[in-house]
N, CA and C atoms as a LAMMPS dump frame, in Angstrom:
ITEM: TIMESTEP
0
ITEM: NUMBER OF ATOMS
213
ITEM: BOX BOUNDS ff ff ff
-5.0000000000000000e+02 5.0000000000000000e+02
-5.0000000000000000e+02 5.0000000000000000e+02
-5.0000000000000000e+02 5.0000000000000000e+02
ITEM: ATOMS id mol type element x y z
1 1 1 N 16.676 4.119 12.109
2 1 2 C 15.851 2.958 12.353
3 1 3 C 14.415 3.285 11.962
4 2 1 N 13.688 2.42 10.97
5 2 2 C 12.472 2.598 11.029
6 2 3 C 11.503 2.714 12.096
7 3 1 N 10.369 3.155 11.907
8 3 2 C 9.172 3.2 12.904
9 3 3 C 8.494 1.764 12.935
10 4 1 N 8.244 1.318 14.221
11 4 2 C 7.614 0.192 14.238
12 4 3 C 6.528 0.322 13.314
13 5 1 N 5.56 -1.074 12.993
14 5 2 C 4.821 -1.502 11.855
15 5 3 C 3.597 -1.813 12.755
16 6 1 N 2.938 -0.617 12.599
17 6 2 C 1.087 -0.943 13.642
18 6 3 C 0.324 -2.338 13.097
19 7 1 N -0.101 -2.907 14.369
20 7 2 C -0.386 -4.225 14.293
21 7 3 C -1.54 -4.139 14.093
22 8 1 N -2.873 -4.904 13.204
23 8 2 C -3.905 -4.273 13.139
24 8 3 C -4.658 -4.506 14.368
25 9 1 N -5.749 -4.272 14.942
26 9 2 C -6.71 -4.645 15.883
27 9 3 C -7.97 -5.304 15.836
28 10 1 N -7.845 -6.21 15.91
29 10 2 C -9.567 -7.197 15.639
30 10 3 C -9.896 -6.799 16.304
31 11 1 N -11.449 -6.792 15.931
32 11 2 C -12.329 -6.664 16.61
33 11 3 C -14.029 -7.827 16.208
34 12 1 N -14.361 -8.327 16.974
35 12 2 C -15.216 -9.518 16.563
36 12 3 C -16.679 -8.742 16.57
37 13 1 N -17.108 -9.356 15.451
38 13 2 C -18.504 -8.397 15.196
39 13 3 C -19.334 -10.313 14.482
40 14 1 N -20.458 -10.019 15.69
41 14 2 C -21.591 -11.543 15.016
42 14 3 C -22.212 -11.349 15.471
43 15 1 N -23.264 -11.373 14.58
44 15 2 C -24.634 -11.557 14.433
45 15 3 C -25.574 -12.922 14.662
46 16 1 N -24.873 -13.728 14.362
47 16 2 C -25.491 -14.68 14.746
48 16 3 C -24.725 -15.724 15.394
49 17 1 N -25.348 -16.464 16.578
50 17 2 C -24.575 -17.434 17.008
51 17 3 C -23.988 -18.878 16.408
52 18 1 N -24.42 -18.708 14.861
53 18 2 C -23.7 -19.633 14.624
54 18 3 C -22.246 -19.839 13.637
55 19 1 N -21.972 -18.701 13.542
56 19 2 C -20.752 -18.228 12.885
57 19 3 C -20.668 -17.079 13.307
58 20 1 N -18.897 -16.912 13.378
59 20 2 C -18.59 -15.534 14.084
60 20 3 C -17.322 -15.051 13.215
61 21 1 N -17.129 -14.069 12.605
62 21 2 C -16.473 -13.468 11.921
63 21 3 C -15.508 -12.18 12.528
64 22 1 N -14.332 -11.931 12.137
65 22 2 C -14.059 -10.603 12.986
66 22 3 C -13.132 -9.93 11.719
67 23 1 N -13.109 -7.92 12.519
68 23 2 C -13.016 -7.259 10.637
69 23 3 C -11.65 -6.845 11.226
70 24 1 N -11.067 -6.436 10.882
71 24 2 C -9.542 -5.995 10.946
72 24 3 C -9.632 -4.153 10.541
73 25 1 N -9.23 -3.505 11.609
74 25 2 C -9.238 -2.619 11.345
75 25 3 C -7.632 -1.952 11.628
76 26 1 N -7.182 -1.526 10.497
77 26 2 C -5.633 -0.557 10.697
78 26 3 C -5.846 0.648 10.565
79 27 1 N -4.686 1.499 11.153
80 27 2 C -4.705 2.576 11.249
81 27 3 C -3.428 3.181 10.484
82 28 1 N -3.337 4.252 9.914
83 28 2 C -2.491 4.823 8.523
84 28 3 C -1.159 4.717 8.748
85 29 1 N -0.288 4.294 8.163
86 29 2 C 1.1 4.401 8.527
87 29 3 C 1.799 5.493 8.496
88 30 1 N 1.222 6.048 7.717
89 30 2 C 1.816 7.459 7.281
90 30 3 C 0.081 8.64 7.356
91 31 1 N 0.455 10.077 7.775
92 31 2 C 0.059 10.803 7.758
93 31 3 C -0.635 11.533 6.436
94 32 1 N -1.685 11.838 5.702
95 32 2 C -1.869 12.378 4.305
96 32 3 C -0.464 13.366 4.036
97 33 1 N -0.078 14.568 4.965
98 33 2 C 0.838 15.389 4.383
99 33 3 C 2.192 14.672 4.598
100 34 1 N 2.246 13.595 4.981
101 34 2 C 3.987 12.568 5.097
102 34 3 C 3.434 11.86 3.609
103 35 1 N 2.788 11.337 3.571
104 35 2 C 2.531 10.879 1.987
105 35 3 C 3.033 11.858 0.964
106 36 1 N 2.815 13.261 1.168
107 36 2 C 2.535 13.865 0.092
108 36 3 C 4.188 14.974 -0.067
109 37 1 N 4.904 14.417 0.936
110 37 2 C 5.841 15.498 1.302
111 37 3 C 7.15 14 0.537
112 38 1 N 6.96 12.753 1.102
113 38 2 C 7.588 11.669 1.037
114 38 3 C 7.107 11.109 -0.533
115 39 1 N 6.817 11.298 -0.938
116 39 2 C 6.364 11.172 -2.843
117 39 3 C 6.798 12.146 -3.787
118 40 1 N 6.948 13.892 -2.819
119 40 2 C 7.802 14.586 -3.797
120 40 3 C 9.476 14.211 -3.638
121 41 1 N 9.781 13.872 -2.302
122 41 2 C 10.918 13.352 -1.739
123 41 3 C 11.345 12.356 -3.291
124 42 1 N 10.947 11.593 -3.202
125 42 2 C 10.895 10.145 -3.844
126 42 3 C 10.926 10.595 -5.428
127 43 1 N 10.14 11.352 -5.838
128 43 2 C 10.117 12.172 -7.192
129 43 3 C 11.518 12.748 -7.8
130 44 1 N 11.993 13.36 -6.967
131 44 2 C 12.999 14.41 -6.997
132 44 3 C 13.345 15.044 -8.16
133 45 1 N 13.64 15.44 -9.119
134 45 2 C 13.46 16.421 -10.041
135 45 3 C 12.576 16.164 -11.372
136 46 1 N 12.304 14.962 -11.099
137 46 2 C 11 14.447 -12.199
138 46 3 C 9.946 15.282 -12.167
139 47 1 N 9.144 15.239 -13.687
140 47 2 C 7.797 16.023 -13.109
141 47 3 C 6.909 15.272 -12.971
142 48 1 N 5.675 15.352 -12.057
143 48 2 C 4.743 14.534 -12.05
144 48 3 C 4.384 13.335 -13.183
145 49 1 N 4.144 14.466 -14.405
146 49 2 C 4.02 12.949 -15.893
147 49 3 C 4.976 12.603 -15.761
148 50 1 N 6.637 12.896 -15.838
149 50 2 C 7.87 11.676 -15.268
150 50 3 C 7.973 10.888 -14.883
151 51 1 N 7.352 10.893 -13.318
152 51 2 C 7.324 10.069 -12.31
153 51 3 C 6.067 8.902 -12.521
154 52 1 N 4.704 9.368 -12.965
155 52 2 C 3.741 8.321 -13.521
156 52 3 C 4.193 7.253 -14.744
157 53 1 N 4.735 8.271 -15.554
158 53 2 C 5.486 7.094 -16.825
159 53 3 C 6.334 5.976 -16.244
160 54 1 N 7.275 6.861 -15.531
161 54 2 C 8.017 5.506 -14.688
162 54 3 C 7.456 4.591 -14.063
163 55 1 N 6.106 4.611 -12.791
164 55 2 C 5.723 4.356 -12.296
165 55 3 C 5.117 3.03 -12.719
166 56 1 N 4.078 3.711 -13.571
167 56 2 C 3.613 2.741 -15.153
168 56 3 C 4.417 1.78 -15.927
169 57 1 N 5.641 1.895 -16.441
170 57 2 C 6.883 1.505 -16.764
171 57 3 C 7.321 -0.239 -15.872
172 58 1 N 7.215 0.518 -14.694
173 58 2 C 8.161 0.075 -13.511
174 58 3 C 6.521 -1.04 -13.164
175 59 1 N 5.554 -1.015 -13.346
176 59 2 C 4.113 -1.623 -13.394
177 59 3 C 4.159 -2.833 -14.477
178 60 1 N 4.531 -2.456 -15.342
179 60 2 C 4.034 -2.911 -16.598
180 60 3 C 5.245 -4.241 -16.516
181 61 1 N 6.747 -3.578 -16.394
182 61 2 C 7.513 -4.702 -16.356
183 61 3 C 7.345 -5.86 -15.12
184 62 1 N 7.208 -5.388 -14
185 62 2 C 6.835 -6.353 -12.76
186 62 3 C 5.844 -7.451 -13.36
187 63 1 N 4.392 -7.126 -14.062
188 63 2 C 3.483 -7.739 -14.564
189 63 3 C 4.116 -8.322 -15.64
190 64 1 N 5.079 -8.209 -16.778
191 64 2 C 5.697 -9.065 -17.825
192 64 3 C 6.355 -10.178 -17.079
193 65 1 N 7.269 -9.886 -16.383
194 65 2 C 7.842 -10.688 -15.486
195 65 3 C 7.557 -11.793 -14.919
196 66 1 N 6.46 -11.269 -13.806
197 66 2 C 5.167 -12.69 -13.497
198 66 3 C 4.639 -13.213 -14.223
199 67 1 N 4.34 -12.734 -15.204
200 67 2 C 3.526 -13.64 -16.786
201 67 3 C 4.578 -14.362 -16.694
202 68 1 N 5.401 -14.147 -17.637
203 68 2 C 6.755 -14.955 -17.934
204 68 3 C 6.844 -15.879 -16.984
205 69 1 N 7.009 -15.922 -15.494
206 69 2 C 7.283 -17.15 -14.907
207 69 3 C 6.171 -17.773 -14.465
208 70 1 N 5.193 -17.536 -14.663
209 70 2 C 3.903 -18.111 -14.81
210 70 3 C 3.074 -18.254 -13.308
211 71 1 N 3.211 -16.845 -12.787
212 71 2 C 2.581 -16.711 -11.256
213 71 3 C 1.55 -15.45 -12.212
């Protein structure tokens, strides 16, 4: 089962009383070394330029795609 999905936390910040704005602040879903452990995971015998070409690849077609249907 996945890990629940952190909800962000407003917090209201104004300056003036006649508009009031509030900023959204989240906190990381993942850890820097779970990023970095979960990307070689995800890699798996590719090498780094491998995995960017694909990446790029896998970029480039998503963006043809949406052109094409006109979003």
């Amino acid at each position: 089962m996945a890990p629940p999905v952190p909800q962000p936390q407003p917090t209201a910040s104004s300056s003036s009383s006649s508009s009031s704005s509030t900023v959204k602040h989240f906190e990381r879903y993942f850890a820097p070394a779970e990023v970095e452990y979960l990307t070689t995971v995800a890699r798996g015998k590719q090498s780094i330029r491998q995995a960017e070409g694909t990446r790029l690849a896998a970029c480039a077609f998503a963006e043809f795609v949406g052109a094409r249907l006109g979003l």
